[in-house]
NURO-638725 format. One record per residue: residue in three letters; y, z, x of N, C-alpha, C, O, CB in turn. Coordinates in steps of 0.1 Angstrom, whole numbers, plus 5000, padded with zeros to 4 digits. Glycine has a CB too. Layout:
ALAYZXYZXYZXYZXYZX ...
This chain:
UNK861242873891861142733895861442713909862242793914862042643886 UNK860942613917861142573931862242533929862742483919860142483938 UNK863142553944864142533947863842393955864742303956864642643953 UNK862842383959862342253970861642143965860642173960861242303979 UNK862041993965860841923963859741933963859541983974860741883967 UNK858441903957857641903965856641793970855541813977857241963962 UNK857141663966856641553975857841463973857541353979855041483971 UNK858841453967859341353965860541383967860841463957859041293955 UNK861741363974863041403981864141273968865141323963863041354003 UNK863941203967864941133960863941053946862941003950865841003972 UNK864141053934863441013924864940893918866140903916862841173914 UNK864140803916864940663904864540643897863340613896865140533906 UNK865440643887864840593871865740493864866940483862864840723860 UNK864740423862865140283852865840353841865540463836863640193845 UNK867040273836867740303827867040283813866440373807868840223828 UNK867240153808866840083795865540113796864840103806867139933793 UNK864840163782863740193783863040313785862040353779863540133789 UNK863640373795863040473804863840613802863340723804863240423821 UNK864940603798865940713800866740703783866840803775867240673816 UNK866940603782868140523772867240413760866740303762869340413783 UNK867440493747866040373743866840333735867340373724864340423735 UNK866740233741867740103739867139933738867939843735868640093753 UNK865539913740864539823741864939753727865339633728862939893743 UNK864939783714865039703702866739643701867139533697864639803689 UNK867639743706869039653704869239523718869939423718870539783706 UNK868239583726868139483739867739333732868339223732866839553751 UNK866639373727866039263719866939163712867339053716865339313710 UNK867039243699867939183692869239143694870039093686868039233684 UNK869539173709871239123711870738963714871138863708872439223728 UNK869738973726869338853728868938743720869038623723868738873735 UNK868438793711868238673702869238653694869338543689867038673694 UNK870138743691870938663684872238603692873038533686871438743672 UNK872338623706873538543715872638343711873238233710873538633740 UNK871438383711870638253709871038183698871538083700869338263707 UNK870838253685871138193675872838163677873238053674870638283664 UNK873538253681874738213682875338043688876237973683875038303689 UNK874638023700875037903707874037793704873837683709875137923723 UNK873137843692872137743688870937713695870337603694872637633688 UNK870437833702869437753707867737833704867537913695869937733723 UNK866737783712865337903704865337993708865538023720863737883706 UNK865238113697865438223698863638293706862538263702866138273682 UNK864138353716862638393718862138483708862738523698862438463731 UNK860338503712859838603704860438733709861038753720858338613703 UNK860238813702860638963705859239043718859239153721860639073686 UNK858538963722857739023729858438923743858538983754856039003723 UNK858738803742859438713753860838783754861238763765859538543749 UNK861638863746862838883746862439063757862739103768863638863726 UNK861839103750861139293759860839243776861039323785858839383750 UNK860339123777859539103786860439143798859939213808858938963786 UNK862139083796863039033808863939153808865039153814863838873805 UNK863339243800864639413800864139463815863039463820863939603783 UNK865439483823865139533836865439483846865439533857864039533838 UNK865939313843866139223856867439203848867639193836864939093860 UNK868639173865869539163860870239013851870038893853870039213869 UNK870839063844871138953834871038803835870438763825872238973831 UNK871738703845871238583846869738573847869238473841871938533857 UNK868938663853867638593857867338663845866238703849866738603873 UNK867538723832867038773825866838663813865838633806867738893823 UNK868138603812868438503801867538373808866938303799870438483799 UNK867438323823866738213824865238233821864538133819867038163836 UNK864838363822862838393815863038383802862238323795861738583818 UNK864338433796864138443782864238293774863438263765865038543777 UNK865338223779865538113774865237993785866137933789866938113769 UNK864137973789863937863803864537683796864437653784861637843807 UNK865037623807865137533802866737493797867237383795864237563794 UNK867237633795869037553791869837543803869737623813870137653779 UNK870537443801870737373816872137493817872837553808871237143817 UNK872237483830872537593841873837643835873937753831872737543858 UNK874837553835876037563833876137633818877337673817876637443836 UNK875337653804875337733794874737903794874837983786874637663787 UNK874237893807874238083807875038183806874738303803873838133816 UNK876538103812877638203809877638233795877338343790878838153813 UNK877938113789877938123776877238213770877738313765877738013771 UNK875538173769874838283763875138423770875438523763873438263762 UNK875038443781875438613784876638663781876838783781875438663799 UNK877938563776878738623773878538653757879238743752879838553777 UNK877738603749877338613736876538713734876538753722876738513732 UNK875738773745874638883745875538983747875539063738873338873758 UNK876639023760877339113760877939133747877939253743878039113769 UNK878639033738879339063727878339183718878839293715879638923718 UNK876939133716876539183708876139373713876239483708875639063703 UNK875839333723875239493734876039563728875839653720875539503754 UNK877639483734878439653735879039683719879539793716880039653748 UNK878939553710879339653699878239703695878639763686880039593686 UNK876939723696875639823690875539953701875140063697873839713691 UNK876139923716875240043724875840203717875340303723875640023744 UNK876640233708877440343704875640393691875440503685879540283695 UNK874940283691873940313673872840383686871740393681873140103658 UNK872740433703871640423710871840573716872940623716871440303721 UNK870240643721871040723730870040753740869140683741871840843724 UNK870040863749868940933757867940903748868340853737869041093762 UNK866540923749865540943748865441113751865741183761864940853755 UNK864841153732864941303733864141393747863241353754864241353718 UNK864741483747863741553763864341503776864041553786862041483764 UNK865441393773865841333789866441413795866041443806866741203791 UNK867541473790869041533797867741703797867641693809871341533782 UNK866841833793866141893794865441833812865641903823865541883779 UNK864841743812863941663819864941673837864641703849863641483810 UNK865841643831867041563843867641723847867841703859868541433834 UNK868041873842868341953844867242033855867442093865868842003833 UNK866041983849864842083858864842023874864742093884862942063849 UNK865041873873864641813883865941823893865741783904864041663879 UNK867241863891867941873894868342063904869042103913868341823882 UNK867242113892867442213898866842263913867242353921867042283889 UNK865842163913864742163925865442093937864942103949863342063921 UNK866742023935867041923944867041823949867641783959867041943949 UNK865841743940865741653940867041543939867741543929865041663934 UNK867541423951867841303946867941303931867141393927866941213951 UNK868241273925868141173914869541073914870741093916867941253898 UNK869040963912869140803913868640733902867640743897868340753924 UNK869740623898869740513890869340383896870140353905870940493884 UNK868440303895868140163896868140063884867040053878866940163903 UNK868740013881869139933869869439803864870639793863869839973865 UNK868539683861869339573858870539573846870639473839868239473854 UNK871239663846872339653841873339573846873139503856872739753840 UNK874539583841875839623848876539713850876539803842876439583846 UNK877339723864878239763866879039873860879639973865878539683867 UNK879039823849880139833839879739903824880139993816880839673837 UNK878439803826877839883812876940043821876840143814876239743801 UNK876540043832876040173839877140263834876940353826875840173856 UNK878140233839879540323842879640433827879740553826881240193844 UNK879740263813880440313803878940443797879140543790880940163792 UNK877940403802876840493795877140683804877440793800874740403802 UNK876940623819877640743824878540843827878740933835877640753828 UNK879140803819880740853816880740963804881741033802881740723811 UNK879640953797879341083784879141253794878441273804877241043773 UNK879841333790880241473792878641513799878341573810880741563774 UNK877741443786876441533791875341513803874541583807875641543780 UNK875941333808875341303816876241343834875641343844875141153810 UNK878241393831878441383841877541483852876741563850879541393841 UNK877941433866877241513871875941513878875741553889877341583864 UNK874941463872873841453873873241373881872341433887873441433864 UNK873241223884873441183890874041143909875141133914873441183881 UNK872641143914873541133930874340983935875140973944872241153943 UNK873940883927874040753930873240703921872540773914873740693944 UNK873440553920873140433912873540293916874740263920873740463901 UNK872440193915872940073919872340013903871540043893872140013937 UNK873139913906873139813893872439643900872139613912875239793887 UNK872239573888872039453893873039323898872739223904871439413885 UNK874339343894875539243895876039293911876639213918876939263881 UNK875739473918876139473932874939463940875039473952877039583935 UNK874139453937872639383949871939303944872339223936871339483954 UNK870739313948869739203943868639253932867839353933868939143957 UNK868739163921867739213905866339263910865939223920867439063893 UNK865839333904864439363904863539223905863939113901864039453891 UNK862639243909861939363918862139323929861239383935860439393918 UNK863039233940863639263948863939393953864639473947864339213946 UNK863139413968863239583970864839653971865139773971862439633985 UNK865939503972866439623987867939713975868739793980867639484010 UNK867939683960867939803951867739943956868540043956867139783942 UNK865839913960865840083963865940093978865740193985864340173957 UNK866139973982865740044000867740074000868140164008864739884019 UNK868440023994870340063996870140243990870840333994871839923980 UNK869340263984869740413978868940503990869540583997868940453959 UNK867440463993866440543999867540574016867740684021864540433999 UNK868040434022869140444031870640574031871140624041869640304028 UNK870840584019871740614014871740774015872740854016871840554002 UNK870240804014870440964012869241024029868741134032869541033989 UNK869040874035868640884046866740964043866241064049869940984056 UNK866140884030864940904024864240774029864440664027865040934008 UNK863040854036861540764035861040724026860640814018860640794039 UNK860640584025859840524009858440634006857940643994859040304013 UNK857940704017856640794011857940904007857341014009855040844026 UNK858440924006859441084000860040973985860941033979861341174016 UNK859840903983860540843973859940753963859440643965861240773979 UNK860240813947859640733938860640693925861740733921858440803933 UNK859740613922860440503910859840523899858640543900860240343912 UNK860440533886860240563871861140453862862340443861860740733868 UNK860140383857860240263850859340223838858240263835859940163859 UNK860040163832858940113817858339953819857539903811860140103799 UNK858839893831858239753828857939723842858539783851859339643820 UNK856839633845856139573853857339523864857039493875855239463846 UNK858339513861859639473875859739603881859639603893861539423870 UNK859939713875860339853880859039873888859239853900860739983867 UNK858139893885856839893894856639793905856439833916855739873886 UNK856739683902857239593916857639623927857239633938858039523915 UNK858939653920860439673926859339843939859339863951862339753907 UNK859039893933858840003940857639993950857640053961858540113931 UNK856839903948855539873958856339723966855639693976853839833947 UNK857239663965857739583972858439683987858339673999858739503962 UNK859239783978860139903988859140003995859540094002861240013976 UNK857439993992856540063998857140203995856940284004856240014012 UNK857740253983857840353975856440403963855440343962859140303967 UNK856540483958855640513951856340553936857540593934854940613959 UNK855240533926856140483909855140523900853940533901856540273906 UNK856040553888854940643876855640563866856840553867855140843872 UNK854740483852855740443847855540513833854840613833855840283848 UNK856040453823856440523809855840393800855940273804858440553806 UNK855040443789854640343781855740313767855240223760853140383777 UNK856740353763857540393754858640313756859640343749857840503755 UNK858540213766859740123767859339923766858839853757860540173784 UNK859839903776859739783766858339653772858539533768861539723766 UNK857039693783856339673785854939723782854739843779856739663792 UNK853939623782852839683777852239773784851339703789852039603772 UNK852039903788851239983798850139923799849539973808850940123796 UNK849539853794848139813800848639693814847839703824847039743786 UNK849339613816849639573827850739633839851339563847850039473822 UNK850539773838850739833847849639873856849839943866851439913843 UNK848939843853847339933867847239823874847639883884845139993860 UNK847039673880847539653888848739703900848639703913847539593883 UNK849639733896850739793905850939963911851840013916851939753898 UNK849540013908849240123911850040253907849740343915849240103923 UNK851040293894851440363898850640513897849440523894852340333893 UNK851240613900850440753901850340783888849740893886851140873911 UNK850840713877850740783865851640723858852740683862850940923866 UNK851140713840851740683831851940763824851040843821851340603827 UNK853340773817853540893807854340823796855340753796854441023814 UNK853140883781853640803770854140893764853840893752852740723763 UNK855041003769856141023759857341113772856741133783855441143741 UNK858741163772859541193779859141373784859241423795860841163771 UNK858641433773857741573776856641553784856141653789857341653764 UNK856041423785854641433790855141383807854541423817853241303780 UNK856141313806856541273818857441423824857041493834857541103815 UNK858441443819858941593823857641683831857741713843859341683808 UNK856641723822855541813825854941743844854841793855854141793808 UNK854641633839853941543851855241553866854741563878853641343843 UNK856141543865857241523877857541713880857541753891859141403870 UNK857541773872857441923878856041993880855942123882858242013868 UNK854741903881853841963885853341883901852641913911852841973872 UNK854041753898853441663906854941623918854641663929852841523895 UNK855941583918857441573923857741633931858941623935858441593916 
């Protein structure tokens, strides 16, 4: 195996969705922080839509309309439910395989994530993920997707040009996010957007399963 990149010096990958299939408890936390404080629960296709962006602006697409000062409320109702389910979730089989090869090459690898902080931390803190990782930005310390400067703080960081640098995402923000940063982006159909509204945003490639995407970043990366 190459020791060298070969077009891409630092690679980011979307968490939820992409790495961590986590898209149905995402769902269902959100609708039921709704039902909790009473209010319309979205559909589960309105609830997938907003996986990716960080949490306030996630809850105002999902729930438009509840006046300002109740969002704490519901995100504090959504985290309740997240973190007692995120223990029932895990990689997506083939990830940590996927993440060793790309690792070996030297590539960067980088997290970009409408998470938190906190919930990044508690996911990366498992034995099998230490290590792996060069950096990671969350959405509560910059600015949510697709707002570039997520990836332009990392691409800075390891002193990478947006043409040496790509983005791996499941949803139409992650793709944004990467043609806003004039980066280049492959997305995944297996998370929580529909791949057919990804070919507008150009990416070099869609991979509908974690081996097909593996295969594609060590022939192509």
């Amino acid at each position: 195996m190459s020791t060298r990149p070969r077009r891409f010096d630092l690679i980011a990958f979307d968490w939820d969705g992409t790495l961590f299939d986590s898209t149905a408890m995402i769902v269902h936390s959100i609708q039921q922080a709704c039902r909790d404080i009473g209010v319309a629960v979205p559909s589960n296709e309105a609830a997938a839509y907003v996986i990716g962006l960080g949490l306030h602006d996630a809850l105002k697409h999902a729930v438009p309309g509840l006046p300002e000062e109740r969002y704490p409320e519901l995100g504090l109702r959504y985290r309740h439910h997240y973190f007692a389910s995120q223990h029932e979730i895990s990689l997506f089989d083939g990830t940590l395989a996927m993440l060793h090869d790309l690792k070996q090459r030297h590539h960067f690898l980088t997290v970009a994530t409408g998470k938190t902080r906190r919930g990044l931390d508690e996911a990366l803190a498992s034995t099998e993920l230490r290590g792996l990782f060069d950096a990671s930005r969350t959405a509560d310390e910059t600015f949510s997707k697709p707002h570039p400067r997520m990836l332009q703080e990392l691409m800075a960081e390891f002193g990478v040009s947006p043409e040496r640098t790509l983005m791996i995402g499941d949803t139409t923000h992650d793709l944004q996010l990467a043609l806003n940063a004039g980066a280049a982006s492959v997305g995944v159909s297996y998370g929580a957007h529909d791949h057919e509204a990804f070919a507008p945003l150009n990416p070099l490639h869609v991979a509908h399963s974690t081996r097909e995407l593996h295969d594609w970043l060590l022939a192509h990366a």
